[in-house]
Steps between C-alpha positions, in 0.01 A plus 500: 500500500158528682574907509543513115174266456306715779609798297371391183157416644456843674590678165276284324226534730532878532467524124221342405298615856575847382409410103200351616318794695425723202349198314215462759360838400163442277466881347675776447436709816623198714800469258574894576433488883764148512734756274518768729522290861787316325656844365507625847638186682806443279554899539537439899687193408730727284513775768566264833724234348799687593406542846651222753275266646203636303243208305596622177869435624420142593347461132786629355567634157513184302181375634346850462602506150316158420164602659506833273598302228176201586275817548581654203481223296157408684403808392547532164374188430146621694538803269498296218254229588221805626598709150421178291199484685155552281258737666224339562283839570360654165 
């Protein structure tokens, strides 16, 4: 029981950490920088979760999946929030 509760809090947790990191950028170059470091760690998660005893094997698929899902998500809703932004430059 404490496995399937433990489970549910790491899932949860890895989720919303990964959701929340593109929300902390402020402007649009910070939004593109957090883009591409996150674009190149879930490729080497892709590439090195088949590969025994690896980090990205310990994470596993499931939990990989939910952290690109949270980042994504994060990061559309950045994209949205800095496109509804008014320029404030004339």
């Amino acid at each position: 029981m404490i496995e399937g509760a433990f489970a549910v809090v790491v899932a949860t947790l890895s989720f919303l950490v990964a959701m929340a990191i593109p929300l902390f950028a402020l402007r649009w170059r910070t939004l593109l920088i957090v883009i591409a470091v996150g674009a190149a760690f879930f490729a080497w998660l892709t590439l090195e979760v088949s590969v025994p005893g690896s980090i990205p094997s310990a994470i596993g698929t499931f939990l990989g999946g939910l952290m690109l899902l949270g980042f994504a998500g994060g990061a559309i809703a950045r994209f949205v929030s800095l496109l509804g932004k008014r320029s404030t430059t004339p």
